[in-house]
C-alpha positions in Angstrom: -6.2 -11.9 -27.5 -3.7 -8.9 -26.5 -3.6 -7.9 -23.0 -4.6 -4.5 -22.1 -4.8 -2.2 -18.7 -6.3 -4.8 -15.8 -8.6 -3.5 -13.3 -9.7 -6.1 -10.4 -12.6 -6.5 -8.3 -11.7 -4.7 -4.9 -10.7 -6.8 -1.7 -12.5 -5.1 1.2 -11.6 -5.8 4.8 -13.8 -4.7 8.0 -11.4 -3.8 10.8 -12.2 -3.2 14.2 -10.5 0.3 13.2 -12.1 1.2 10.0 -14.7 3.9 9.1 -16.6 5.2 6.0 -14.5 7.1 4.0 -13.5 4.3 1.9 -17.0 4.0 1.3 -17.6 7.8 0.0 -14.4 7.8 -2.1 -15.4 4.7 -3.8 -19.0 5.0 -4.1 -19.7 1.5 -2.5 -23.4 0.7 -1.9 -24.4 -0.2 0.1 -22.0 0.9 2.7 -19.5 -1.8 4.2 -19.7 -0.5 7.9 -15.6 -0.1 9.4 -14.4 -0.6 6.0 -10.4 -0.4 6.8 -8.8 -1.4 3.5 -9.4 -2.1 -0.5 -7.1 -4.7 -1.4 -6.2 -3.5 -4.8 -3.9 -6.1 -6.2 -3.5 -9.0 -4.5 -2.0 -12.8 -4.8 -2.0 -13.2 -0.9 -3.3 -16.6 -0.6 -7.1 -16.5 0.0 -7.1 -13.0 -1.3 -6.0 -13.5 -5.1 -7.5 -10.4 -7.3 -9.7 -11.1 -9.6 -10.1 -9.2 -13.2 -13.9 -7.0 -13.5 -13.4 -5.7 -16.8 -12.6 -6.6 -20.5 -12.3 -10.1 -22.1 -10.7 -11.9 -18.9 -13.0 -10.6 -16.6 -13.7 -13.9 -13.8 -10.3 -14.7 -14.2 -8.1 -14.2 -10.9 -4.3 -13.0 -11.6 -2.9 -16.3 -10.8 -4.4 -17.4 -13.9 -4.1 -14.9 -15.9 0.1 -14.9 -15.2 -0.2 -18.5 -16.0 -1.5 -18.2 -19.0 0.9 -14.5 -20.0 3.6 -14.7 -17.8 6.3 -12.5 -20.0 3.5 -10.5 -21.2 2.0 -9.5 -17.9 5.2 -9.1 -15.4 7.9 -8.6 -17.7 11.6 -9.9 -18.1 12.9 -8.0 -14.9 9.6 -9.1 -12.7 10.7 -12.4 -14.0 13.6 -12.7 -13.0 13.4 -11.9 -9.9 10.5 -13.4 -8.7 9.0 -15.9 -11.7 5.9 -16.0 -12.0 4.6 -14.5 -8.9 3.2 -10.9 -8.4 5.3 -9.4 -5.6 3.2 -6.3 -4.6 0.0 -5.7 -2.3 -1.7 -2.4 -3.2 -4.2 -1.2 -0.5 -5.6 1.9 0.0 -6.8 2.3 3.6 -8.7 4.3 6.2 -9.0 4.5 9.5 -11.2 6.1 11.8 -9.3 4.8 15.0 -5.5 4.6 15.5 -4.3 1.1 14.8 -2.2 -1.0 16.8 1.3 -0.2 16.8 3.4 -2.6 14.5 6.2 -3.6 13.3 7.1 -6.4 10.3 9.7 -8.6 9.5 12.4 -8.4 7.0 12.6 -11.3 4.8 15.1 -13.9 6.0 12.8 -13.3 9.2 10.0 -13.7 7.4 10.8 -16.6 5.2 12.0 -18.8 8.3 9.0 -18.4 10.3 6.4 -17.9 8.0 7.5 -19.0 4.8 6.6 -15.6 2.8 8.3 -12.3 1.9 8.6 -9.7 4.3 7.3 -6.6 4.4 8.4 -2.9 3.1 6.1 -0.7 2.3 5.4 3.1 1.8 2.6 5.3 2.3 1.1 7.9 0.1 -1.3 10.4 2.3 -4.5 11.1 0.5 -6.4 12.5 3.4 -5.7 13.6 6.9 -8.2 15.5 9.6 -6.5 17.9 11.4 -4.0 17.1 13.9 -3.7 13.1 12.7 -0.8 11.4 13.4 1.6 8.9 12.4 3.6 6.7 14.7 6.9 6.1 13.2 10.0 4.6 15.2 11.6 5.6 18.7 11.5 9.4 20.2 15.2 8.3 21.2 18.2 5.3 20.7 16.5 2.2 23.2 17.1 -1.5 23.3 15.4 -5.0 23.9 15.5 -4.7 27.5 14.0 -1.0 27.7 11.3 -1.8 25.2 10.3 -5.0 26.9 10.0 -3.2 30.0 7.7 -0.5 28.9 5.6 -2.8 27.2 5.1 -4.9 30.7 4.6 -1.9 32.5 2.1 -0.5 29.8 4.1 2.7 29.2 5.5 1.7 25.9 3.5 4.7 24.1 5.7 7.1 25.3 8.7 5.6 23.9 7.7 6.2 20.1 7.9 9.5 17.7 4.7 10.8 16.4 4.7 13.0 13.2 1.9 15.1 12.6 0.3 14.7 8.5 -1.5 16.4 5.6 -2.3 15.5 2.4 0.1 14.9 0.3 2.9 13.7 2.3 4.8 10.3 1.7 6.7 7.9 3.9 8.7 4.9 3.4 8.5 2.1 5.8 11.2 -0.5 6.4 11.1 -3.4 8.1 11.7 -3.2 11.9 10.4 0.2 11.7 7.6 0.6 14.7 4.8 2.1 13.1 1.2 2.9 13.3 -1.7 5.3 11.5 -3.7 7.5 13.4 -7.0 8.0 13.3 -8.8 10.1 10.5 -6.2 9.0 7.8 -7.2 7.9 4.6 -3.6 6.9 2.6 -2.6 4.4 -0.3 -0.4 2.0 0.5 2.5 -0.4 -1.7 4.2 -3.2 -0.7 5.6 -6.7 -0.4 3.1 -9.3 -1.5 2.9 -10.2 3.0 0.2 -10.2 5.2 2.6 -10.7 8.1 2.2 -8.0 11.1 3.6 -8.4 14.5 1.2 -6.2 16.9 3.2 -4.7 20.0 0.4 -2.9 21.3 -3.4 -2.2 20.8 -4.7 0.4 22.9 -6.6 -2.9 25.2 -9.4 -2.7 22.2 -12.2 -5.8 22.6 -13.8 -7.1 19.5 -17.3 -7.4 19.4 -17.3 -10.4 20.8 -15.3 -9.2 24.5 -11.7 -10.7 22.9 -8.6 -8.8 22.7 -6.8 -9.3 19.4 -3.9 -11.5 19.2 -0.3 -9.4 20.1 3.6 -10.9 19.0 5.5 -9.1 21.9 8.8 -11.6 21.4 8.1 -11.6 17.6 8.2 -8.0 18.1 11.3 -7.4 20.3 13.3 -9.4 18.3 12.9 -7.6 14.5 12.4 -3.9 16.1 15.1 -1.2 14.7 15.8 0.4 17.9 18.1 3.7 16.1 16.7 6.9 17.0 13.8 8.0 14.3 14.1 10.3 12.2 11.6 12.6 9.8 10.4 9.8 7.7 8.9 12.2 5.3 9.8 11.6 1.3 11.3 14.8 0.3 9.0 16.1 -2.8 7.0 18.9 -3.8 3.0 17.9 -4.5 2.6 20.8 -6.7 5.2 20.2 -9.2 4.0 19.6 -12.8 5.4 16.2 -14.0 7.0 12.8 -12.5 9.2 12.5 -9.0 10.3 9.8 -7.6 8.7 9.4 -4.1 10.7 5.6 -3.3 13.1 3.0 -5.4 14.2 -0.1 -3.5 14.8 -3.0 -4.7 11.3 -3.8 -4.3 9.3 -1.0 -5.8 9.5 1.8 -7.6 7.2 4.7 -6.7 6.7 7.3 -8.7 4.4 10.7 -8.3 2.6 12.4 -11.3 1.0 15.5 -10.9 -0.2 17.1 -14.8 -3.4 18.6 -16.3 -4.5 17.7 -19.8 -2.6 14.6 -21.5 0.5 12.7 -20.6 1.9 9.7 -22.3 3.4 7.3 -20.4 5.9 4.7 -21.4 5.5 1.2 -19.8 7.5 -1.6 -20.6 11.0 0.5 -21.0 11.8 -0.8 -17.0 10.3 -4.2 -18.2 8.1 -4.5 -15.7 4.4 -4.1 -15.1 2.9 -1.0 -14.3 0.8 0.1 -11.4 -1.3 3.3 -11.3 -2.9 4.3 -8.1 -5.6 7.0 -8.7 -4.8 9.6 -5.3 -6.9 12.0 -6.9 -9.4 13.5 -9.4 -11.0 11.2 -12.2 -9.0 10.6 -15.1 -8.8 8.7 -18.6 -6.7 6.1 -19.6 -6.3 5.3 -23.2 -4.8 2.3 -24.8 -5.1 0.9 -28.4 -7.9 3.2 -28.6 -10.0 1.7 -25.5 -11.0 4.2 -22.4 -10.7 3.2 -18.9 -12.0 5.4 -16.5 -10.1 5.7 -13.4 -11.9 7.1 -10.6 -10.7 8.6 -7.3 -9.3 5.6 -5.5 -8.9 3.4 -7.9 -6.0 0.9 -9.4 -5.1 -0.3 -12.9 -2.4 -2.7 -13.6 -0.4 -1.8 -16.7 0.8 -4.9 -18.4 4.5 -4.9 -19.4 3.9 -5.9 -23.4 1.7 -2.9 -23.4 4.5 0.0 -24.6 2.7 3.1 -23.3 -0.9 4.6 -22.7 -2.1 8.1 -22.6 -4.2 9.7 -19.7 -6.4 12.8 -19.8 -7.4 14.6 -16.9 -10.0 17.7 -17.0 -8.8 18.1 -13.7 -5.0 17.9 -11.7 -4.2 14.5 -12.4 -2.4 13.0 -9.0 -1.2 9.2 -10.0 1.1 7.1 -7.7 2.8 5.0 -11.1 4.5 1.7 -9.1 6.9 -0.8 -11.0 10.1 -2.7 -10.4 
């Protein structure tokens, strides 16, 4: 049995943050109430994806890179990670800011918590007006100066907010303090890590009366304390064709923006293939088979699969992700 484009059965996470808009771009009913994220693609233990569609549907991706390894990553995905995924792909909403952040890189990572660290961009599908980002330090500051404003509950006006609309794109490092504001809806790639050091959290309670857990030392110590700059990936949204949004030696993000048909080669970078769906519906052919890709959703590309074609009535916006 050949493989052929993989779509999973979505992860969703309540946060004490989340809202509905998740819910109306994916149609889910019934309603998951403060639905924060989709958890697209995913091998994080305890959240491992799990195929909805085709002749390997109940199979998780574990088990389906067990069984195709070469097939389904590729020679480059390979070799550089074996025969592990090494992406999260979320798309996420949230109706309240979230707590600021910051992650760790990977040596920091890999010695405390024995997993990859975290870099990630953002891709903004929706903003209401005036939403903001929180991305790094208004100016140059230190351990001592951060650790001080975070005892005297002033730390807020240490960081540089940047005001977003739809469209725009931002690459996140480690050790960049960071948060989303409320009434932003965006798709996010990045490190297969669940590990986030919280620095601050606006003294929210649970339902329950608890505060959730902060990593103030964790936090100090990994923080980029440079002066921030626009973080904003230089691009234009309404240019016809493919731009590249990020390449690291993580990811590669790339933006396609067409109307009508495109064909799109996969396995030339010998690697998998992500497609993020960040706008209208669209149609995605292979060997003669149709998936439908609604707003919101993800298909993963194997790499043995050479290319597929995808039709859009409508502007096709796809976030194509690969190593």
């Amino acid at each position: 049995m050949k493989l052929y484009p993989l779509s999973f059965k979505p992860i969703f996470k309540e946060k004490i943050w989340g809202g509905e808009e998740l819910n109306a771009i994916k149609n889910i009913e019934p309603p998951i109430s403060q639905l924060g994220e989709s958890w697209e693609i995913s091998v994080v233990e305890n959240d491992v994806s799990v195929v909805n569609t085709g002749a390997y549907s109940g199979l998780d991706l574990n088990e389906l890179i067990e069984k195709f390894p070469l097939e389904l990553l590729g020679k480059k995905v390979i070799e550089l990670h074996g025969k592990q995924f090494p992406l999260l792909i979320k798309y996420i909403n949230a109706a309240q800011d979230l707590s600021i952040q910051v992650h760790p890189d990977d040596s920091v990572a890999m010695k405390k918590h024995n997993s990859f660290g975290k870099t990630e961009m953002w891709y903004i599908m929706d903003a209401q007006p005036d939403s903001r980002l929180i991305l790094g330090f208004k100016e140059e500051s230190n351990k001592d100066a951060f650790a001080k404003a975070i005892s005297e509950n002033t730390v807020m006006n240490l960081f540089n907010q940047i005001k977003v609309k739809e469209g725009d794109s931002f690459f996140i490092k480690p050790g960049l303090i960071h948060a989303i504001g409320a009434g932003i809806t965006l798709a996010e790639i990045q490190q297969s890590s669940d590990i986030t050091y919280r620095v601050y959290d606006f003294d929210r309670r649970d339902h329950l009366g608890n505060a959730r857990e902060l990593h103030i030392e964790d936090s100090i110590e990994v923080s980029d304390y440079q002066e921030s700059h626009n973080h904003v990936i230089d691009y234009n949204p309404t240019q016809s064709g493919k731009q590249n949004l990020a390449t690291n030696q993580y990811f590669t993000t790339d933006y396609l923006f067409f109307k009508g048909c495109k064909r799109i080669a996969v396995n030339t970078h010998q690697s998998f293939m992500v497609l993020m769906n960040v706008g209208e519906s669209c149609d995605v052919f292979c060997n003669g088979v149709n998936h439908k890709l609604e707003p919101a959703q993800t298909i993963l590309i194997p790499a043995a699969v050479p290319y597929i074609l995808v039709k859009s009535s409508n502007e096709a916006k796809l976030l194509s992700v690969h190593l």
